[in-house]
C-alpha positions in Angstrom: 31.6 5.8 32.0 33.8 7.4 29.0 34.4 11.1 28.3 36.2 12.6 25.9 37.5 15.9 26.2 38.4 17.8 23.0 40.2 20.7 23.0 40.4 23.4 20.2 43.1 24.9 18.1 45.4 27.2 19.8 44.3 25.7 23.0 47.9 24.5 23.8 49.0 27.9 24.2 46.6 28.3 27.6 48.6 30.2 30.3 50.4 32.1 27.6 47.6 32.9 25.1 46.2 36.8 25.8 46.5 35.6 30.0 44.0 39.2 30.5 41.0 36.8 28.7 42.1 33.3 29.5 44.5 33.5 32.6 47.7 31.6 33.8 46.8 27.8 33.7 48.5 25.8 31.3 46.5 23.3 29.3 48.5 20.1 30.8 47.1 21.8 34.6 43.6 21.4 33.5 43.9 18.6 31.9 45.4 17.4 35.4 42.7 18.9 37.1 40.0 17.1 34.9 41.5 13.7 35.2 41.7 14.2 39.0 37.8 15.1 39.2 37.2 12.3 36.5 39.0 9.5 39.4 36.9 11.0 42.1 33.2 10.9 39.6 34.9 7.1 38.5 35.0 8.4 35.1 37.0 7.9 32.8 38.6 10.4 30.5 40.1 10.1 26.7 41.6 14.1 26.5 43.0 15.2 23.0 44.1 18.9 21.6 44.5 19.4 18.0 44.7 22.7 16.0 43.3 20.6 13.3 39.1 19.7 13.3 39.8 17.2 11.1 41.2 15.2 14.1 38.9 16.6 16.4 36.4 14.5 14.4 37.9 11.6 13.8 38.7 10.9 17.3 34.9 11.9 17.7 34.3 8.8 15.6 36.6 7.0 17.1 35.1 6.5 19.9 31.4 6.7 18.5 30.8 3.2 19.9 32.5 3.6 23.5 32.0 6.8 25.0 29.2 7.8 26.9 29.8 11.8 26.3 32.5 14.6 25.3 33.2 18.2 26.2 34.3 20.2 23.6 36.1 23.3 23.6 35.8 24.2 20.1 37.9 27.0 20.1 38.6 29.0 16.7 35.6 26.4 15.3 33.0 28.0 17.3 31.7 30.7 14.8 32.8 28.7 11.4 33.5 24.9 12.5 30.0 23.5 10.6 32.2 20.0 9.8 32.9 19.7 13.7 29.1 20.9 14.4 27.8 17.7 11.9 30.1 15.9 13.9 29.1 16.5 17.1 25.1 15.9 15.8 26.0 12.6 14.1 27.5 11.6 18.2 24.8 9.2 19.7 25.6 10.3 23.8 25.3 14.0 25.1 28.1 16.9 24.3 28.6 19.7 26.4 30.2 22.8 24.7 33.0 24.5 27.2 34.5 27.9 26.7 37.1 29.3 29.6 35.9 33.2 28.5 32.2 34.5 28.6 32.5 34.3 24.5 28.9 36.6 25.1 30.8 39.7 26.1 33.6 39.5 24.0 33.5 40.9 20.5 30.6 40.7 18.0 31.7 38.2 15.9 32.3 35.6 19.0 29.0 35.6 20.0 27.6 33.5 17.8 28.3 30.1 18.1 27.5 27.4 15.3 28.5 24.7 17.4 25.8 25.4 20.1 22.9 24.2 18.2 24.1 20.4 17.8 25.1 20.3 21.5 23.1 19.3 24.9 24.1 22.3 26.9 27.1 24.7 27.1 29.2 26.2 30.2 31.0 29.3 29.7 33.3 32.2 31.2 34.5 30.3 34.8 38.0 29.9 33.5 39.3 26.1 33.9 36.5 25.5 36.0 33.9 25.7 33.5 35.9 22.1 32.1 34.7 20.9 35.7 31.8 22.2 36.1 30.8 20.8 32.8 32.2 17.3 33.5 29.9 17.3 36.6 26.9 18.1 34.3 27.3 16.3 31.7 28.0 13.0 34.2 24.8 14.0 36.1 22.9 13.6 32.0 24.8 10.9 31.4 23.4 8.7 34.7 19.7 10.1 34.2 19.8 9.0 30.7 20.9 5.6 32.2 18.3 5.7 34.6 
C-alpha cells in the first residue's frame, strides 16, 4: 500500500512557525515519525512539502496510478486552494485532510475549509499526532475498500 503525504506552504517552518499554535516539532521529526508508523502498518510513504499548490498537484497526479491514498495538510490552501480541492476530487483512492491546530477555534476566516468537501474525512487539532492518527484511518479505509 502507497501514501502520499503532502504538506502545505509554510509547513517547513514547523517548530519555528507561531510554536504557541503549532508547537516545537520540526517538519523532518514528523515526517520521521510517519515513516516509522508507515514500516510498522507495512506502508509505504511518498512525503513532499511545497509552498507551491501547483506541485502539490502535480505530484498528486503523479502518482494517480500507484497510490492507494494521501494525507494532505493543505495549509494556507485550506480556505482559497479550489485548484488543489479539484485535485484532490479528480484522485481515484481516499484523502484524508490533516491540520496540527483545531483550525475550528482559531479565527473566523480559518474555519471554513474548501478543501473539506472533496476529501474522505479530516483529523484536526492533536499536533503531529493528527499525521498519525490519520495514517492509521485512512489505512483502516484503504483495506475495507480492498475487502
Amino acid at each position: 500500500m502507497k501514501i502520499l503525504v503532502l504538506h502545505g506552504p509554510n509547513l517547513n517552518l514547523f517548530g519555528r512557525r507561531e510554536p504557541h499554535i503549532y508547537g516545537t516539532t520540526t517538519l523532518a521529526e514528523i515526517n520521521t515519525r510517519i515513516e516509522a508508523l508507515a514500516r510498522e502498518l507495512e506502508i509505504e510513504v511518498a512525503i513532499l512539502q511545497s509552498n507551491h499548490e501547483g506541485v502539490l498537484i502535480d505530484f498528486l497526479h503523479q502518482h494517480i496510478d500507484s497510490a492507494q491514498g494521501a494525507l494532505v495538510n493543505p495549509a494556507g490552501l485550506t480556505q482559497h486552494g479550489v485548484p488543489l480541492h479539484d485535485a484532490i476530487k479528480a484522485m481515484p483512492f481516499p484523502v484524508v485532510e490533516v491540520h496540527m491546530s483545531n483550525i475550528a477555534a482559531r479565527e473566523a476566516w480559518r474555519v471554513h475549509s474548501i478543501i473539506s468537501p472533496a476529501v474522505r474525512g479530516t483529523v484536526q487539532g492533536l499536533g503531529p499526532h493528527s499525521y498519525l492518527a490519520a495514517l492509521r484511518a485512512l489505512r483502516d479505509i484503504v483495506q475495507g475498500a480492498a475487502a
